[in-house]
DSSP file (Angstrom, degrees, kcal/mol; ACC not computed):
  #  RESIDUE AA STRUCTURE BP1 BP2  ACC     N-H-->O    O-->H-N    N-H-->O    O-->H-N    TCO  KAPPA ALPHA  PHI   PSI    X-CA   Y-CA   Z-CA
    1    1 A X              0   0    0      0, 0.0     3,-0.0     0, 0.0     5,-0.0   0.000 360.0 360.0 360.0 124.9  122.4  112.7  112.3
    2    2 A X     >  -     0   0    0      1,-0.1     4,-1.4     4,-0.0     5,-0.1   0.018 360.0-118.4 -40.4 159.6  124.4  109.7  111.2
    3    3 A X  H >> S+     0   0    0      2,-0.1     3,-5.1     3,-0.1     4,-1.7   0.979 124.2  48.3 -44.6 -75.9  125.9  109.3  107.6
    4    4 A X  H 3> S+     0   0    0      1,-0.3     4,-1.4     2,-0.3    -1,-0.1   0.561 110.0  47.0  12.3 -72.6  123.5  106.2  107.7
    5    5 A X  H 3> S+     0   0    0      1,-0.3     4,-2.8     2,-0.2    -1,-0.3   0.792 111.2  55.8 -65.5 -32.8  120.3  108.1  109.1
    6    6 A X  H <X S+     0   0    0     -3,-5.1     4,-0.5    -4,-1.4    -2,-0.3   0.955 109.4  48.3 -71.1 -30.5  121.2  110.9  106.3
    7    7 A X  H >X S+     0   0    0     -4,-1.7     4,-1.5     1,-0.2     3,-1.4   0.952 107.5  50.8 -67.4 -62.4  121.0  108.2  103.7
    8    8 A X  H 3X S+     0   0    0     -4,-1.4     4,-1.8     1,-0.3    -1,-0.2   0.817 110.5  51.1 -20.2 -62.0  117.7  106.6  104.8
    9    9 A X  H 3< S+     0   0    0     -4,-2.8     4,-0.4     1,-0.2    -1,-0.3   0.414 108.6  48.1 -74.8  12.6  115.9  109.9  104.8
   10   10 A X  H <X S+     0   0    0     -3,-1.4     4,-3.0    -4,-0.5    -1,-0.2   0.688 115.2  45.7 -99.5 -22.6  116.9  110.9  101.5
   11   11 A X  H  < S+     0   0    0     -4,-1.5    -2,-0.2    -5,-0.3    -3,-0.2   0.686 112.9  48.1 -98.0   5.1  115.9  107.6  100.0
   12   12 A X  T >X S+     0   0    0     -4,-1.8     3,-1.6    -5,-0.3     4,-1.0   0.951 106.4  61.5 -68.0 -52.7  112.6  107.4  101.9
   13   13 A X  G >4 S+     0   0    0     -4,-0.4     3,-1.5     1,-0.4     2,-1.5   0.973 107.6  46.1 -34.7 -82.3  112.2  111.2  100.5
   14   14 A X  G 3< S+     0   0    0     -4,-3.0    -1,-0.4     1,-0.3    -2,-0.1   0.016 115.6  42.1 -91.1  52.7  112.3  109.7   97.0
   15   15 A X  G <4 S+     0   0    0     -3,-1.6     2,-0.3    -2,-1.5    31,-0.3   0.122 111.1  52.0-118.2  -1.9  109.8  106.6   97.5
   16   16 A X    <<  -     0   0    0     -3,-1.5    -1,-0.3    -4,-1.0     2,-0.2  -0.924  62.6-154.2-131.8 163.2  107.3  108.1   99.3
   17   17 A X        -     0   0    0     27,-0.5     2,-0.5    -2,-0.3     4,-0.1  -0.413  51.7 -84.6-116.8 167.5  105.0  111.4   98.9
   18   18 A X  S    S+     0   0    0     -2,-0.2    26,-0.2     1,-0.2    -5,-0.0  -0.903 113.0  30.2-104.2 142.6  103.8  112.7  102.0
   19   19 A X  S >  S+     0   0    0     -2,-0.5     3,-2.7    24,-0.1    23,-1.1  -0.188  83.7 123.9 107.7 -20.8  100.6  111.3  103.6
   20   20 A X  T 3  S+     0   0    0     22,-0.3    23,-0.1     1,-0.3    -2,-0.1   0.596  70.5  41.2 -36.5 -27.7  101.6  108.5  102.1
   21   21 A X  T 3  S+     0   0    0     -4,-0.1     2,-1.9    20,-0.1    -1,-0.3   0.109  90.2 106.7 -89.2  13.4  101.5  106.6  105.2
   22   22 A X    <   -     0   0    0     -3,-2.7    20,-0.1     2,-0.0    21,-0.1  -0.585  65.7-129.7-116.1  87.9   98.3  108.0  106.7
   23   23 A X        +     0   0    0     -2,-1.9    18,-0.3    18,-0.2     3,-0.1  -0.069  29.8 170.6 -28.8 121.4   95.3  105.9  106.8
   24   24 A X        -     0   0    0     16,-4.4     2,-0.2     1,-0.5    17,-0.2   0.591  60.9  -3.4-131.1 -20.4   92.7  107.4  105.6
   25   25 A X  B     -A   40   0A   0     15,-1.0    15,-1.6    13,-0.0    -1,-0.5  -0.840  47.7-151.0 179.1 143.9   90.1  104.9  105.3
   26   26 A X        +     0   0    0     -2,-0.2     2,-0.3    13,-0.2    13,-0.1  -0.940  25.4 175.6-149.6 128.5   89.7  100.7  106.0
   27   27 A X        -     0   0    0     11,-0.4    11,-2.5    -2,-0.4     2,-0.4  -0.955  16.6-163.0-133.4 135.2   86.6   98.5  103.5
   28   28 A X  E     +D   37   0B   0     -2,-0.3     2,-0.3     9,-0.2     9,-0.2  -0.926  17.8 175.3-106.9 135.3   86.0   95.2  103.5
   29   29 A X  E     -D   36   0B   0      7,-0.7     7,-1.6    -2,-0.4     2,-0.5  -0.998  21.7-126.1-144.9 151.0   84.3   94.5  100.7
   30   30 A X  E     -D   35   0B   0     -2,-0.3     5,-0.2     5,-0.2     2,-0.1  -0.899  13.9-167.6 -97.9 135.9   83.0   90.6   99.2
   31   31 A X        -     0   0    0      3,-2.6     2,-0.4    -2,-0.5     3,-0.2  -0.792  58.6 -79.0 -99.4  71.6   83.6   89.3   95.9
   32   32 A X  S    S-     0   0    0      1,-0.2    -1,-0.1    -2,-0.1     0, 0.0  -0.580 120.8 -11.0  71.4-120.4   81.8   86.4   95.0
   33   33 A X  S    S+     0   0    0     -2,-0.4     2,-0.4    -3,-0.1    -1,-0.2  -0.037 122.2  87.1-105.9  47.7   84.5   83.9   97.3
   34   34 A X        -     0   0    0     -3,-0.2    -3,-2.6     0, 0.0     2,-0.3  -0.980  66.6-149.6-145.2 154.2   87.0   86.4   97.9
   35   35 A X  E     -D   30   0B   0     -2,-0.4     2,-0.3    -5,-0.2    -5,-0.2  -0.891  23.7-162.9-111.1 153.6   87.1   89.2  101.1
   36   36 A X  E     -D   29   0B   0     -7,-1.6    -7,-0.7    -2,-0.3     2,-0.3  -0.330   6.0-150.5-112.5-162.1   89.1   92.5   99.5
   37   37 A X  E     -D   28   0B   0     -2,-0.3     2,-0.5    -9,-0.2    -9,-0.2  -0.498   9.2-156.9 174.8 116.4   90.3   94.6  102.1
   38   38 A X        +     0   0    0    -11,-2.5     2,-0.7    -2,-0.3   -11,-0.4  -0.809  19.8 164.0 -97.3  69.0   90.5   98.1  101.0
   39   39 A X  E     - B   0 129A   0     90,-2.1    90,-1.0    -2,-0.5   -13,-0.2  -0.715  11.4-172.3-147.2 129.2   92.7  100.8  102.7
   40   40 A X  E     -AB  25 128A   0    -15,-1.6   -16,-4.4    -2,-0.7   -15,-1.0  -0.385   6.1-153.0-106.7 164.2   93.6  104.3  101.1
   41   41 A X        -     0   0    0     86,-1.0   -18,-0.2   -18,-0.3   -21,-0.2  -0.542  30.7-105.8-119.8 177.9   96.1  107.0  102.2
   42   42 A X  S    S+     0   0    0    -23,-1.1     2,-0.3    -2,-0.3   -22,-0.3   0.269  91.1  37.5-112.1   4.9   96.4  110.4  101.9
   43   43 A X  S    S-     0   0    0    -24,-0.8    -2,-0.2    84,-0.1   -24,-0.1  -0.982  92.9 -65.5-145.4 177.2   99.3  110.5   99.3
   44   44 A X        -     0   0    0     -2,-0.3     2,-0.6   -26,-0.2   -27,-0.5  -0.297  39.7-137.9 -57.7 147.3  100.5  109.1   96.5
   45   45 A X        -     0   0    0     81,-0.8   -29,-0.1   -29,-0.1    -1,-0.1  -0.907  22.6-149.5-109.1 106.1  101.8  105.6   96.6
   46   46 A X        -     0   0    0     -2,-0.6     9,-1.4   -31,-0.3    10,-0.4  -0.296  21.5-169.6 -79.4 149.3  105.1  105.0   94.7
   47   47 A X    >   +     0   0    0      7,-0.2     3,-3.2     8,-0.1     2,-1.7   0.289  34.5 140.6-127.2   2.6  106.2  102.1   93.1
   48   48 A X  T 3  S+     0   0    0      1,-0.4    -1,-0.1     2,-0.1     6,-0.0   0.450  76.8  52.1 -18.7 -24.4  110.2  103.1   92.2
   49   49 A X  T 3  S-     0   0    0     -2,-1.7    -1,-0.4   -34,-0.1     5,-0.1   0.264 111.4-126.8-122.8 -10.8  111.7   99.6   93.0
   50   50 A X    <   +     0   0    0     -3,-3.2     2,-0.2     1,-0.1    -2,-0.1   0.938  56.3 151.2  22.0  63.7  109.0   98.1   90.6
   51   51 A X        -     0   0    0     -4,-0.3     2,-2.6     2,-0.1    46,-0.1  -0.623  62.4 -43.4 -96.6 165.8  107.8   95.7   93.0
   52   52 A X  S    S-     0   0    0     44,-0.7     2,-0.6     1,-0.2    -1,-0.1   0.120 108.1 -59.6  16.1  31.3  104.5   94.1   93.7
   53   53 A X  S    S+     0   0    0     -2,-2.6     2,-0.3    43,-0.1    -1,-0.2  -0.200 129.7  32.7  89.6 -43.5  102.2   97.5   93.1
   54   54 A X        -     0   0    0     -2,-0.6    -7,-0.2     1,-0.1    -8,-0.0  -0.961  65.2-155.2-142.9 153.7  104.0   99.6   96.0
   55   55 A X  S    S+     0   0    0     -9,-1.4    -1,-0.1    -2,-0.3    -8,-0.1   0.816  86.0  19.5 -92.3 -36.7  107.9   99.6   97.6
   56   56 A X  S    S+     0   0    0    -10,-0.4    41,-0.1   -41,-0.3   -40,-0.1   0.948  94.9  98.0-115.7 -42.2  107.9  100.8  101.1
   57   57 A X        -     0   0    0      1,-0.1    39,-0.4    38,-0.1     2,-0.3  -0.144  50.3-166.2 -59.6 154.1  104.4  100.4  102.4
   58   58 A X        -     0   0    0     37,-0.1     2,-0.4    38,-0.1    37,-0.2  -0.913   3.7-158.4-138.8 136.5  103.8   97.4  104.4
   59   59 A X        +     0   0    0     35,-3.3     2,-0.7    -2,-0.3    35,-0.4  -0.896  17.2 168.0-125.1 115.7   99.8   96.2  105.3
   60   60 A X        -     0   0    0     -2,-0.4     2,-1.1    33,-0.2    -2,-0.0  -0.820  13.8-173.6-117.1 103.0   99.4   93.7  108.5
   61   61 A X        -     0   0    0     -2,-0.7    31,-3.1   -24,-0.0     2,-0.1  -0.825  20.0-135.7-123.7 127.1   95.4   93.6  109.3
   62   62 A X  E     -E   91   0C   0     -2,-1.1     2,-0.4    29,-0.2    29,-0.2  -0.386  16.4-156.3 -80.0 133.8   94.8   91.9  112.1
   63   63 A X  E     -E   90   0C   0     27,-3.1    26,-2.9    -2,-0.1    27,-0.9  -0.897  10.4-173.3-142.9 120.2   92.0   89.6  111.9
   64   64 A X        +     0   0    0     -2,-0.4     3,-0.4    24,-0.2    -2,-0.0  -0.854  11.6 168.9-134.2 116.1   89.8   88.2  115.2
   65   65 A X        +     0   0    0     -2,-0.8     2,-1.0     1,-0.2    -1,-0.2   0.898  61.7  62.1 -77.4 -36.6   87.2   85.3  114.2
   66   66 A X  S    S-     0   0    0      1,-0.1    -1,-0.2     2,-0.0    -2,-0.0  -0.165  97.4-119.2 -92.8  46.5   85.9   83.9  117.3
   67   67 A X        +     0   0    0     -2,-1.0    -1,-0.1    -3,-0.4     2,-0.1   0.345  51.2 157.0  10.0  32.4   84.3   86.8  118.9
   68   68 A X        -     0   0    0      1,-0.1    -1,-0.2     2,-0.0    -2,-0.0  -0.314  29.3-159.0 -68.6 128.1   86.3   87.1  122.0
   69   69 A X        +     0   0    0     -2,-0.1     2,-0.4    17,-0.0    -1,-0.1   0.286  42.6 139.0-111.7  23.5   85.7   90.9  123.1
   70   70 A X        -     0   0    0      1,-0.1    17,-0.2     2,-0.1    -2,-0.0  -0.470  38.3-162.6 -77.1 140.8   89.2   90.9  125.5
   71   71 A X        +     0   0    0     -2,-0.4     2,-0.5    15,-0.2    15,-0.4   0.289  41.6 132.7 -77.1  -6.5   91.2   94.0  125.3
   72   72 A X        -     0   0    0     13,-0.3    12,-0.1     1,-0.1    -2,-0.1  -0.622  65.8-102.2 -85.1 127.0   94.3   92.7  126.7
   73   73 A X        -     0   0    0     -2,-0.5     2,-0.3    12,-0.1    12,-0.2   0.215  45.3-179.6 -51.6 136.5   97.5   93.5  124.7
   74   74 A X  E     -F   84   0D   0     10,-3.0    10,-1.4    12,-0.3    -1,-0.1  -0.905  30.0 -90.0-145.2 108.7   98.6   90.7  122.8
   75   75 A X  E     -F   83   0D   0     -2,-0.3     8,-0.2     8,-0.3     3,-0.2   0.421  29.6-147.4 -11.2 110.6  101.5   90.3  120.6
   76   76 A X        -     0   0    0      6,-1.4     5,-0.3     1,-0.2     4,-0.2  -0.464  48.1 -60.5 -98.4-175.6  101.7   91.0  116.9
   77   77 A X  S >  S-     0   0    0      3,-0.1     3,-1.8     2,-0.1     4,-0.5   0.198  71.5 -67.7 -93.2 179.3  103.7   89.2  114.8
   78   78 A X  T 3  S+     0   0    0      1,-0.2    -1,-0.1    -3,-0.2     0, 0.0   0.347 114.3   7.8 -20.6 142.6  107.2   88.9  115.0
   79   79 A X  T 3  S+     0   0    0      1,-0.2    -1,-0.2    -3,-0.1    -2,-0.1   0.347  95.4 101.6  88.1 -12.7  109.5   91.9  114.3
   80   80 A X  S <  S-     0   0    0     -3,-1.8    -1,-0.2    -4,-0.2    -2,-0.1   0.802  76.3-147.6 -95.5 -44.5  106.4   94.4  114.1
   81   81 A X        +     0   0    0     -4,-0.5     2,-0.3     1,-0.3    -3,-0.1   0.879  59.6 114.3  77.5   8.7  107.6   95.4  117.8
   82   82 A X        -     0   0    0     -5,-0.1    -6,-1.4    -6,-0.1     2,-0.5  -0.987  64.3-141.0-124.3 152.0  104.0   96.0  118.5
   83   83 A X  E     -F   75   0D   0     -2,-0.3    -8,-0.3    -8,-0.2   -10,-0.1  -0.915  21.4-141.2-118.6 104.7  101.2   94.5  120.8
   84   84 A X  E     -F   74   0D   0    -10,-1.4   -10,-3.0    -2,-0.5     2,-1.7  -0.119  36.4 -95.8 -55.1 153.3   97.3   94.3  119.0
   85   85 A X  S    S-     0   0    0    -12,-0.2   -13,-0.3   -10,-0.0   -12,-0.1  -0.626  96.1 -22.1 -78.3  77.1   94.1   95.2  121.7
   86   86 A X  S    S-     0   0    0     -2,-1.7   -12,-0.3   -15,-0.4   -15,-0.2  -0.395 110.6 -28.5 114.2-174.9   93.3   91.8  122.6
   87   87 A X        -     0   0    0    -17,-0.2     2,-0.2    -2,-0.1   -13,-0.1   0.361  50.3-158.7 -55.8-155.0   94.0   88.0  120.6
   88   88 A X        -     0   0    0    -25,-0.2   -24,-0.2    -4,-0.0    23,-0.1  -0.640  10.6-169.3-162.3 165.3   94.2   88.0  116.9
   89   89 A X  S    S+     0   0    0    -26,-2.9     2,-0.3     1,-0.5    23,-0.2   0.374  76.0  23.5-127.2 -18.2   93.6   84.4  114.5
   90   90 A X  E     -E   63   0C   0    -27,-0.9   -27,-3.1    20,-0.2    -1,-0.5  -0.919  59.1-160.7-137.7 163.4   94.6   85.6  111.8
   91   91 A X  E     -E   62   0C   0     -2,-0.3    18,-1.1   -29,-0.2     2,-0.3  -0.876  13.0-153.6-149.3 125.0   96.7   88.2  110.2
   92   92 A X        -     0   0    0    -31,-3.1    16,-0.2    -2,-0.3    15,-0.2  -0.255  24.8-170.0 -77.8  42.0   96.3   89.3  106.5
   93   93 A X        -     0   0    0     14,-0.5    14,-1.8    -2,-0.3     2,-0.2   0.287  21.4-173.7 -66.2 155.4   99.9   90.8  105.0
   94   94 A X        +     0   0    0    -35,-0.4   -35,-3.3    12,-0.2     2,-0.4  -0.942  15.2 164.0-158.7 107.2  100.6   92.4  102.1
   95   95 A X        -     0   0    0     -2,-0.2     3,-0.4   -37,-0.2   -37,-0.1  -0.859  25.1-160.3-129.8  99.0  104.6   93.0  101.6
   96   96 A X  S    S+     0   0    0    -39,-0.4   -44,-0.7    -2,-0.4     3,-0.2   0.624  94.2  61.9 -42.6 -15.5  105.5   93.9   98.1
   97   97 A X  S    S+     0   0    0      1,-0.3     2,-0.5   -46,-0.1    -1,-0.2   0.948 110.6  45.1 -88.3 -55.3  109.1   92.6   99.2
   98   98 A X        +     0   0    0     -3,-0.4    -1,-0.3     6,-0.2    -2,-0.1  -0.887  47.5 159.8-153.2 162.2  107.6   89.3   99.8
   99   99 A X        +     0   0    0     -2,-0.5     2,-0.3    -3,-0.2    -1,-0.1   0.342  66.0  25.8 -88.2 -15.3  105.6   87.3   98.3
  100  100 A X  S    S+     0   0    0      5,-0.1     2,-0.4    18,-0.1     6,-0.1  -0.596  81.7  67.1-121.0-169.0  105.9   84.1   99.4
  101  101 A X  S    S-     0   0    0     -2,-0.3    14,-0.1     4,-0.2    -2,-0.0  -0.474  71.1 -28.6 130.0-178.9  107.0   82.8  102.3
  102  102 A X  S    S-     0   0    0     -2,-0.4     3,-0.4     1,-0.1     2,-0.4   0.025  96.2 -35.9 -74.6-151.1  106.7   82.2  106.2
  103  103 A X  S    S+     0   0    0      1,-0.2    -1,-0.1     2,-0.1     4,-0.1  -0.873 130.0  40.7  12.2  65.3  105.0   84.6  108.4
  104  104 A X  S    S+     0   0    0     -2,-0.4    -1,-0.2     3,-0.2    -6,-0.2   0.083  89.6  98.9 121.3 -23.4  105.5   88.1  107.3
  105  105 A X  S    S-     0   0    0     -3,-0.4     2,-0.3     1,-0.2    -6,-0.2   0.721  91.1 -69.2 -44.1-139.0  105.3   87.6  103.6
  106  106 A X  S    S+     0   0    0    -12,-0.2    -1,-0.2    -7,-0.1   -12,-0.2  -0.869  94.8  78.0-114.8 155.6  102.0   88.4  101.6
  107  107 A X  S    S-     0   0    0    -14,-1.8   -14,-0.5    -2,-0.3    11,-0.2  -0.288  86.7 -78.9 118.1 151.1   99.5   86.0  102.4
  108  108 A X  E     -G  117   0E   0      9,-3.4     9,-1.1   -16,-0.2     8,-1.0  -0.631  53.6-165.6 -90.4 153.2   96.8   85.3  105.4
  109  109 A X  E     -G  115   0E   0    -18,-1.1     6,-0.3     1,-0.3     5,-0.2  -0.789  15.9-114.4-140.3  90.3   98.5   83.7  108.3
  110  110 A X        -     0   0    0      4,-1.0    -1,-0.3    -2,-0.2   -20,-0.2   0.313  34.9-108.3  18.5 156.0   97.6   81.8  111.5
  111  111 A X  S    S+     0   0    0    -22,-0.2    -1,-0.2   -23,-0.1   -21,-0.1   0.591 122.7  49.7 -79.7 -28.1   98.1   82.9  114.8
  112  112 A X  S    S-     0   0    0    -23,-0.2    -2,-0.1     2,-0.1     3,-0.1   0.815 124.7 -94.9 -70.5 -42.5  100.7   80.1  114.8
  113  113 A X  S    S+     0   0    0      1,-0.3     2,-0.3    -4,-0.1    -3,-0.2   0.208  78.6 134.1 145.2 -14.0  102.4   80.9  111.8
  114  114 A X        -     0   0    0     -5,-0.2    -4,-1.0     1,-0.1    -1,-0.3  -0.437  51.4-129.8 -75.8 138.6  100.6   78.6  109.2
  115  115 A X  E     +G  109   0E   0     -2,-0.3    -6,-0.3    -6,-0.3    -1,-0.1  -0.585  30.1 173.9 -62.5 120.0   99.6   80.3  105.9
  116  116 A X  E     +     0   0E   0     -8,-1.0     2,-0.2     1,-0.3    -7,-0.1   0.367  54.7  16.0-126.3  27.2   96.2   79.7  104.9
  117  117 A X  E     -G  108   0E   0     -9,-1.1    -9,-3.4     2,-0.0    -1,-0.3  -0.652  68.3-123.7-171.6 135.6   95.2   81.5  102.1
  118  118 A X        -     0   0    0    -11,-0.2     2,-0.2    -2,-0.2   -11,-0.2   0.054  24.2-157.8 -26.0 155.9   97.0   83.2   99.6
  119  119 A X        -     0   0    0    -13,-0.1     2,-0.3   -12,-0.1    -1,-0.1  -0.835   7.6-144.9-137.6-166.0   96.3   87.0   98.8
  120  120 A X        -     0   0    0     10,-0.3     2,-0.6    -2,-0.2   -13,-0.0  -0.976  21.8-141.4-152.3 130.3   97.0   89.1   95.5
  121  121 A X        +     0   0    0     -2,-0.3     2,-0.4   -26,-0.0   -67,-0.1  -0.883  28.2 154.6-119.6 119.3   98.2   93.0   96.0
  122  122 A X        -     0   0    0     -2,-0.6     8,-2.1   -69,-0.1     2,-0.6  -0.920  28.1-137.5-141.2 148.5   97.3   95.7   94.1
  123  123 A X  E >   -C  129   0A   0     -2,-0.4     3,-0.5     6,-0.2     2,-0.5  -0.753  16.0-150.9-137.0 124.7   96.9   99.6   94.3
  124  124 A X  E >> S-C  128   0A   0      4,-2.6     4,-2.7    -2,-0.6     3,-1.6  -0.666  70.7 -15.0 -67.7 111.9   94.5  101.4   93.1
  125  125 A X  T 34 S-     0   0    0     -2,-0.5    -1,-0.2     1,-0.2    -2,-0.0   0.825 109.6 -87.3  53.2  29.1   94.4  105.1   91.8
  126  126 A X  T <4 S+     0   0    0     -3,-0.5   -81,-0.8     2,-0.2    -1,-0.2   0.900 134.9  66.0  31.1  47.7   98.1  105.2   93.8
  127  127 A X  T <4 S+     0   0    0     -3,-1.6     2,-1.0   -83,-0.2   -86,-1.0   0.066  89.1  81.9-144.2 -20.8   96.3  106.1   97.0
  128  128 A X  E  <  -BC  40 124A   0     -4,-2.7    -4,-2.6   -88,-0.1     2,-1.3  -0.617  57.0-161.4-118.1 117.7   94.2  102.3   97.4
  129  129 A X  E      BC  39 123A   0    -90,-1.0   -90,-2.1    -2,-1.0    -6,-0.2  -0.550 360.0 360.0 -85.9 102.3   95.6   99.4   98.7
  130  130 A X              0   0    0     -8,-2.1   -10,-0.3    -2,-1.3    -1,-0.2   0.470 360.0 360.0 -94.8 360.0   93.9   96.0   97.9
């Protein structure tokens, strides 16, 4: 293990619990004209950096309107270094880091890149992420 690598895992160690990353459950829920999207973990969720409700977790849910039922791996967006089961139209982020922004920020996004709807980020009982 690098110096480097030692440093990352100790400061991961003190921003995250374990389970923290471990999905535990995914709700959609309506509010009058707003969709919440709901999704809790199995540890505590740390704020240390006093950012936007959480520091290190990152939330990208991947969002397909037109009812197209192909499976075929399809890029997710930039940087994620992962491929979704089949198209996407949207993608809803929630990055405490930021908040504004291009693609990758907080906020719902095209498949293209455009923002179309703001979002607002919050965590609930440190385990639920809205």
């Amino acid at each position: 293990m690098t110096t480097a690598q030692a440093h990352t895992s100790i400061r991961l160690r003190e921003c995250s619990t374990e389970g923290s990353y471990d999905l535990t459950d995914f709700k959609v829920y309506r509010d009058g004209d707003t969709l919440r999207f709901v999704s809790s973990v199995n540890g505590q969720i740390l704020n240390p950096w006093a950012l936007e409700a959480m520091s290190i977790q990152l939330m990208h849910i991947y969002i397909r309107s037109d009812g197209t039922a192909s499976t075929a791996a399809t890029p997710a967006v930039a940087g994620t270094n992962i491929n979704t089961d089949g198209a996407w139209q949207y993608v809803a982020i929630a990055n405490p880091r930021k908040l504004t922004g291009s693609i990758g920020a907080s906020g719902v996004f095209a498949a293209n890149g455009d923002r179309v709807a703001d979002v607002s980020l919050s965590v609930r009982e440190q385990r639920d992420i809205v």
